[in-house]
N, C-alpha and C positions, 0 to 999 in steps of 0.2 A: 407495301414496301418493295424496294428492286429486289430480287433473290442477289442477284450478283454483287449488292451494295450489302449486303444483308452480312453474306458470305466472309464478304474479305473483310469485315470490320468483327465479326466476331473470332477471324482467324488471327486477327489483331492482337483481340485481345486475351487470346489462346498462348498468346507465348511468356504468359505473364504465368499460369495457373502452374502447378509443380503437383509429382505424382503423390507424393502423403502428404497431407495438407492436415493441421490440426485440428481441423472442425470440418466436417460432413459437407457444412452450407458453401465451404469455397471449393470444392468441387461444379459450385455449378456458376453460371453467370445471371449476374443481378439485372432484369429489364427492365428501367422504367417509361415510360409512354406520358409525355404532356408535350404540349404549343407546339403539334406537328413535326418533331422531333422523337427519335428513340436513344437511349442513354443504355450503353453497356458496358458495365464495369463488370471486372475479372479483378480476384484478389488472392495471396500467396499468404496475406497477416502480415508480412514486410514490405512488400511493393503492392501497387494496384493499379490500375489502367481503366480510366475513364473513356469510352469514346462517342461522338455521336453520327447520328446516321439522319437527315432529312427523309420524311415520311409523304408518301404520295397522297396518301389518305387516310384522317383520321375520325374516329368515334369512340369519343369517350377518355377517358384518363385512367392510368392504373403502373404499379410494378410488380412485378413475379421474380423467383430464380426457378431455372431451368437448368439440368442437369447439361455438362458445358460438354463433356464428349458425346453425350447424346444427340446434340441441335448440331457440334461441328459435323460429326458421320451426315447428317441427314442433308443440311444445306452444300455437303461438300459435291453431293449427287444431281442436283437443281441447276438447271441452266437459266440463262436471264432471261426474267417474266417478271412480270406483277405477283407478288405472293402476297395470300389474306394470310393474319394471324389474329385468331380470334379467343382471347382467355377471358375463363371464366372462376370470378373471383371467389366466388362460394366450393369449390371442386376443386382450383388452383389447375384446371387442366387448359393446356396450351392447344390449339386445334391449328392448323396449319393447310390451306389450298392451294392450288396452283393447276396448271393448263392438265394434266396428268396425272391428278390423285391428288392422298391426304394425308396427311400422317396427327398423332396427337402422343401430346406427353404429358403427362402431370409433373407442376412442378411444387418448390416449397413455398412458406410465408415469407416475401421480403424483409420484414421485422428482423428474422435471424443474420443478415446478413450486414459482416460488421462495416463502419462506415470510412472513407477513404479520410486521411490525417495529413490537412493541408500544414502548409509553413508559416506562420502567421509572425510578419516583422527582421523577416530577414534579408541579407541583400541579396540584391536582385540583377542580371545579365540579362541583356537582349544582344541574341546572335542570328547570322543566316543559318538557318534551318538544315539549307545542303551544308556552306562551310562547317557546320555542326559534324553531321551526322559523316561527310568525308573524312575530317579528322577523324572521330571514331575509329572509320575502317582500317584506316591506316593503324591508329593506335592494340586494334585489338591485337594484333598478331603477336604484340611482346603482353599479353596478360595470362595469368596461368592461376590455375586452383592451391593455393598454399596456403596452410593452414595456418603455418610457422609466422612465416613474411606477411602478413596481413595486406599490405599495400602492393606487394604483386597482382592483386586479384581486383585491380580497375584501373581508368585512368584519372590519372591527377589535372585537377584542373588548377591552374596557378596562373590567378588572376592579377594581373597588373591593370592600372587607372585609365590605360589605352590600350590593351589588345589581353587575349588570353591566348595563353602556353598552354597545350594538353599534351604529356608525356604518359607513355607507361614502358616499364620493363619487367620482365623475366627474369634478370638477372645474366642471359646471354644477349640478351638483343635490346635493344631502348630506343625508341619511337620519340620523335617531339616534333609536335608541327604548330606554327604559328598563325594565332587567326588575328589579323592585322584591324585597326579602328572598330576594335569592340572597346569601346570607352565606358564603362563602369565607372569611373572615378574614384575610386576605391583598392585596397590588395587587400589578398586574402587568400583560399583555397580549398578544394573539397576535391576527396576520391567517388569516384562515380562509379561503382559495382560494375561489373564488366558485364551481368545477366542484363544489369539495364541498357548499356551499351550495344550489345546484340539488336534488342530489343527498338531502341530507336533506331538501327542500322537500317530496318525493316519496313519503316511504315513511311518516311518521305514520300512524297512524289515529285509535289510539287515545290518550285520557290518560296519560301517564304521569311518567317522569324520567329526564333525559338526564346521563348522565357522560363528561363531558369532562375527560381527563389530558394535559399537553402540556407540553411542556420548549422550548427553544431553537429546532430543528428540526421535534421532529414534535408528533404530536397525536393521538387515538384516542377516538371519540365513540362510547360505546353506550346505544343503545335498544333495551327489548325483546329482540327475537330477530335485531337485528345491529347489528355492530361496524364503525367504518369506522376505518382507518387511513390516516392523510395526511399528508404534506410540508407544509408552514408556506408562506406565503408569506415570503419571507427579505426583510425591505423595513424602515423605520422610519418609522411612522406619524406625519403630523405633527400640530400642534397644534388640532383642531377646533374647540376653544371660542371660538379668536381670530377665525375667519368671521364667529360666529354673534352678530350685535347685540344690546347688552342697551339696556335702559328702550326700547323698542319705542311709542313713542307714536301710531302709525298703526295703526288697529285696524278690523277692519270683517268680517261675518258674511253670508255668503253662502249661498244654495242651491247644495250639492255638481252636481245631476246640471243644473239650470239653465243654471251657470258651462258646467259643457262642451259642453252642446249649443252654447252660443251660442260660446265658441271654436270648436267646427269647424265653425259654419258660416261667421263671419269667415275662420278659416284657410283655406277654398276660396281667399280673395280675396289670399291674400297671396303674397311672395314664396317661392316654394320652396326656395329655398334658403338665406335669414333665418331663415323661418317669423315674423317678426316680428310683435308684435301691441301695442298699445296700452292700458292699462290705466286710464282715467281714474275718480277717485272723487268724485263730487260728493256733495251732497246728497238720502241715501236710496236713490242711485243711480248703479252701474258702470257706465261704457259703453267696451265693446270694438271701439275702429278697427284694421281693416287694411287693406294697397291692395298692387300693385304695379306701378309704376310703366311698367315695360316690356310690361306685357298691358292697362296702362289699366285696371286695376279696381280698386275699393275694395269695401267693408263694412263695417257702422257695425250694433252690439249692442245693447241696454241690458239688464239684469241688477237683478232689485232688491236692496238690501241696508242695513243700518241704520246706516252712516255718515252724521257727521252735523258732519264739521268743514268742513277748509279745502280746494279744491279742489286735486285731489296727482294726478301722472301718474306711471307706474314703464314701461318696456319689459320683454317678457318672449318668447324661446320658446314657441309658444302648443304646439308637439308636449309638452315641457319639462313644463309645467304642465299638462297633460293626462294625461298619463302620472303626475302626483302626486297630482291629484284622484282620477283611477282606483285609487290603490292607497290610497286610503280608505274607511271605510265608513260615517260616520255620513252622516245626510242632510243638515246644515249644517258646513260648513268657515270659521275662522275663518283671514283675512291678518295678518299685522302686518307692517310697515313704519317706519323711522327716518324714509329718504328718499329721493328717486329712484333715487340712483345705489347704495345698499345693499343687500343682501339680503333675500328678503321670506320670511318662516316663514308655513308653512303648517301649520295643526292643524285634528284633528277638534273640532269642536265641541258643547258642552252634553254632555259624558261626561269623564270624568278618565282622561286616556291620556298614559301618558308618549311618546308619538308624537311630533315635530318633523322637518319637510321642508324645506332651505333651498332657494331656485332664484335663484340671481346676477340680476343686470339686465342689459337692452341698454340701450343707450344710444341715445334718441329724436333722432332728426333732425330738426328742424325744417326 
């Protein structure tokens, strides 16, 4: 097998395994070997990770597990070569060659190790593979660990009979981005764990198309040469659209990389633990105050941009808003706003993206 192909498919499926695991055997990864093919699945008892690897040479047929921090240390060391791996069923020891040495491990009886729990008769999405996994990126930034809120902790997918909507929020921030002629024919909706969202962030390369099957509970996503099966977040997602403000009459276009320099260099000035920052829109021109009050410091910005109404202030998070301009790419970012105390949408701008960022307001002190 390639060391290199060896490597990056079991560091794959390394991001699936969690440090206490309720049974000993999923500490390690499941090998199986048939039709010139090796299959390695990683498992947590909630999610699992199927993936396979094309084999240069094979003799014989068999599966083993093998302790999974043990084989990532060892292949993480290996540069690309041809690597023999030679197990021996009666011993369960794994023997391992290469241009430079050897190494051997003993592993356990595949028997123990439990089996992955497909979705049998649920419905089913076909999407691009990147359009997939770009949404994701986008979406992770408003997902967060709550125990409370159950549905902060993935993203939603809300499928409509031509395109799916994947939103997630925090509860400061809300992510929704539109993935256009995905035709399901069908509505419906599932939370997708935010660990699994990571997870497929990770392993794209190339173009392709994601199938995604998922009923009540679970859910099973395959790309290419792996399959992941996952637990659902069990949650009900509530109403987005109602956040999000329509006829948006505050409008104003900015330089993306501009805006942030000039937030963190205010935000040096500000409270750390507010992060509080000021957002005033005058004529042609943004200007960003901060101060805090208990160190005596302020900071005062200005930003150009082509607004060109009524003079309008908003409070924001300036980490908040950082972290939303960073998960964009064009070079000009477009605000809208109703009014101080409402939500302000954040879009790429002079490109047609179905992208939309909301971030709540603070509330200005005078």
């Amino acid at each position: 097998i390639s060391s290199s192909l060896f490597a990056s498919h079991i560091q794959m499926a390394g991001k699936v395994l969690v440090k206490k695991n309720p049974m000993p055997i999923l500490d390690c990864f499941l090998i199986e070997v048939r039709n010139g093919v090796m299959f390695i699945t990683a498992s947590n008892s909630e999610n699992s990770l199927i993936t396979k690897v094309p084999l240069i040479e094979q003799n014989g047929e068999g599966c083993l597990c093998i302790n999974a921090e043990t084989l990532l240390g060892t292949m993480k060391e290996i540069p690309e070569q041809p690597l023999i791996l030679d197990y021996d069923e009666k011993t369960h020891e794994l023997r391992g060659k290469h241009s430079s040495g050897e190494f051997s491990v003993v592993g356990l009886e595949a028997e123990a190790f439990p089996p992955s729990i497909p979705v049998n008769g649920g419905n089913e999405i076909i999407v691009s593979s990147k359009g997939l996994v770009s949404a994701l990126s986008h979406c992770l930034i408003a997902t967060v660990d709550d125990e409370i809120m159950q549905f902060k902790r993935g993203v939603y997918f809300d499928v409509r009979e031509d395109s799916l909507i994947m939103v997630a929020t925090d509860g400061r921030k809300l992510v929704k981005k539109t993935l256009q002629n995905v035709k399901s024919g069908f509505k419906g909706g599932f939370i997708l764990p935010r660990t699994i969202a990571s997870i497929l962030k990770g392993i794209v390369k190339n173009d392709g198309t994601a199938e995604i099957v998922y009923d009540q509970q679970r859910a099973t996503i395959s790309m290419g040469d792996t399959t992941i099966y996952f637990r659902l977040v069990e949650a009900r997602y509530p109403n987005y659209n109602s956040v999000i403000p329509s006829k948006r009459t505050i409008i104003v276009q900015l330089d993306r990389l501009s805006l942030i320099g000039a937030l963190k260099r205010v935000g040096v000035f500000c409270n750390q633990s507010s992060n509080f920052i000021k957002l005033e829109l005058r004529d042609g021109q943004a200007v960003l105050t901060g101060s805090d009050s208990n160190n005596a410091t302020s900071a005062e910005e200005f930003v150009a941009c082509d607004y060109a109404g009524t003079p309008f202030s908003i409070g924001f998070g300036y980490t908040f808003l950082v972290e939303i301009l960073n998960n964009i790419e064009t070079e000009s970012v477009t605000l809208e706003m109703v009014a101080p105390e409402r939500p302000c949408i954040v879009k790429p701008a002079g490109v047609e993206d179905d992208l939309m960022m909301l971030l709540m307001p603070m509330k200005i002190e005078e």
